[in-house]
Residue, then its C-alpha position, 0 to 999 in steps of 0.5 A: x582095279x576098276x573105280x567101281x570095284x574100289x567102291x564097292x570094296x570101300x563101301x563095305x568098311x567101316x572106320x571104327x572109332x569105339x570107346x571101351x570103359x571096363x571099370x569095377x561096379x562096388x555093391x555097398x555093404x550091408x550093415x553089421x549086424x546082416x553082414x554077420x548072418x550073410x553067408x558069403x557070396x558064391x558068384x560075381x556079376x559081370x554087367x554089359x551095356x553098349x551103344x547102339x543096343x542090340x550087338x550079339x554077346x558070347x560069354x565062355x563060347x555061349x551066345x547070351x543075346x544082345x546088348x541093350x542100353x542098360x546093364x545087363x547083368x550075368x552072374x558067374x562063378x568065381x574066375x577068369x571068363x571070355x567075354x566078346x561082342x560083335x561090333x557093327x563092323x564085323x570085328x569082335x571085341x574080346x576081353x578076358x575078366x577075371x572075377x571075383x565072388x561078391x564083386x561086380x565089374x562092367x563093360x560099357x561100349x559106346x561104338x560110333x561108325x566112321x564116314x564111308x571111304x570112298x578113295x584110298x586117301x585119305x584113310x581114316x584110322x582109329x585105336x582101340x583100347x580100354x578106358x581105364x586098367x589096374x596098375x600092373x596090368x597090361x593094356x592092349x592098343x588096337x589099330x583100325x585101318x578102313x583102306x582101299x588101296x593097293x599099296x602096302x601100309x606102314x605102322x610105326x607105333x610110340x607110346x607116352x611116357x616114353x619110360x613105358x615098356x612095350x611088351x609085344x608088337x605087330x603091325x596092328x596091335x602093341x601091348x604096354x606094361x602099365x607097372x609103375x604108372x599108376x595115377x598117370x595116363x598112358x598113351x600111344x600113337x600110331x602113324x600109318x603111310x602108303x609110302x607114297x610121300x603124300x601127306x594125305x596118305x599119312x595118317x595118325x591116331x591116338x588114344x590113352x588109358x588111365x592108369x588107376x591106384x591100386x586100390x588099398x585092401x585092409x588085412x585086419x589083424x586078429x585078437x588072439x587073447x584078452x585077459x583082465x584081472x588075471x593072474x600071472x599064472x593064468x596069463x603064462x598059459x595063454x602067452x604060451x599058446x600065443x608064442x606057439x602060434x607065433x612060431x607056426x607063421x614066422x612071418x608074423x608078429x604080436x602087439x600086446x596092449x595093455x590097459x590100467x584099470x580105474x583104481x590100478x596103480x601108476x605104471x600098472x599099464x607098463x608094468x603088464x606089457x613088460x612082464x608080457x614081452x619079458x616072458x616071450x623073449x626070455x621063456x618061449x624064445x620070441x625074438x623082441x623084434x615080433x613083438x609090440x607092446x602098446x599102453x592102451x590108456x585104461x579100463x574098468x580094471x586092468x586087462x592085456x590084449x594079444x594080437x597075432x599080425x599077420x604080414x601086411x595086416x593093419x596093426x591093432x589100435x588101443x580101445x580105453x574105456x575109462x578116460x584119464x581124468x576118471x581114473x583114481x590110482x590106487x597109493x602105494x603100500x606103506x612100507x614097515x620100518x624094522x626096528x634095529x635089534x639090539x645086543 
């Protein structure tokens, strides 16, 4: 193969060296009172930009321009979508993004082209691999190899920590399980040789991806039930339908609070709660173990909240609204001696 023709061939590659950030985008929540008139969202936004501008976007098989600088933003349906964008160098980043309705997540490339090779060695080789990734998903490492030898190439791939699991491999990609390492990075490096020995034919590169925390979502629980100053009449019935509820889901469980009211007697907050479980477990066949009784300090007058909780939902917090110190209990009934009766 002639020396022009080698430089022909290497004029036309270019080594990559391409940092990928696909991170999540949070709008901020509207207040309380809009967030309750809102309706839902029906569509999430995914948002790209790169650098340089002007790299050709397809989205689910259908070309939607170039790229610029900014963001731009395309409102899609809920689900997975296909996004790829023509590099530079002719390769095609792909990525499958899994969208949610109501959230935004976007994708930043900032390509910078290598030098032009000019002799088979040495040979620039770089990695490619999303900046950051969700704990449990799985990160993809790309090899790029501007090489214009003749000789066969030879990968040989590692990943730190050492306890991450590589799931596939080729001579030009690995896949690593992120499960675990969470918090932590996760890298791989990736020699490339000619076989000829020589240590300019030996390269290597390398390239992490951080593992983020799985973000905490908070499941709250729902009230089922509030009754205050009712009978105990009153309060069976609505137990009865609670324990039927209960029965329904067997997964979760209820927190009955309590509260004494400003003027109730002592004890009258553990008193509720009590009689409340009591009539679970004993008429309706509750199992205690569902449920949770709570002293909520005190109120106005004395009142019982029920809780159903599903599994892994935030447990209820008391809400008093007498303090302590405000609280007048009242006293005891005085108690009527008999007198003795005579023969």
């Amino acid at each position: 193969m002639s020396q022009a023709f080698n430089q022909r061939r290497a004029y036309g590659k270019l080594a990559l060296a391409a940092f990928i950030a696909l991170t999540f985008c949070l709008a901020h929540p509207a207040s309380t009172a809009y967030a309750k008139k809102r309706k839902l969202a029906k569509y999430g936004s995914i948002k790209i930009l790169s650098t340089p501008a002007g790299l050709p976007i397809e989205i689910d098989g259908h070309s939607e321009g170039l790229t610029t600088t900014d963001y731009r933003a395309f409102d899609l349906g809920p689900g997975v979508h296909t996004i790829v964008i023509s590099l530079p160098n002719g390769q095609r980043w792909t990525r499958e993004i899994d969208l949610e309705a109501g959230r935004i997540k976007c994708v930043a490339i900032n390509f910078r082209p290598g030098p032009v090779v000019t002799s088979p060695c040495p040979y620039p080789v770089s990695l490619l691999v999303d900046a950051e990734v969700n704990e449990g998903d799985i990160i993809t490492f790309s090899a790029d190899t501007a090489y214009s030898g003749t000789a066969p190439l030879n990968y040989t791939w590692s990943v730190s920590p050492r306890e991450a699991k590589i799931l596939s491999k080729t001579e030009n990609k690995i896949t690593v399980d992120s499960t675990g390492f969470g918090g932590q990075r996760i890298t791989a490096t990736l020699v490339v040789d000619d076989g000829s020995g020589e240590a300019a034919c030996r390269q290597t590169a390398e390239a992490s991806s951080l593992v983020r925390v799985p973000e905490r979502r908070e499941h709250p629980s729902t009230q089922f039930d509030v009754c205050c100053s009712c009978s105990f009449d009153d309060q069976k019935a609505r137990l009865d339908n609670l324990a039927v509820t209960l029965q329904n889901d067997p997964t979760a469980t209820t927190y009955v609070i309590a509260y004494g009211g400003r003027t109730s007697r002592i004890g009258q907050a553990e008193l509720l709660g009590t009689r409340a479980r009591d009539y679970l477990v004993t008429n309706r066949g509750i199992d205690a173990s569902r449920i949770t009784v709570l002293n909520g300090g005190f109120r106005e007058e004395d009142c019982v909240e029920l809780w159903m909780v599903p599994s892994g939902a935030t447990p209820p917090q008391p809400t008093p609204t007498v303090q302590a110190g405000d609280v007048r209990p009242a006293r005891p009934a005085p108690t009527r001696r008999r007198r003795g009766r005579r023969d």
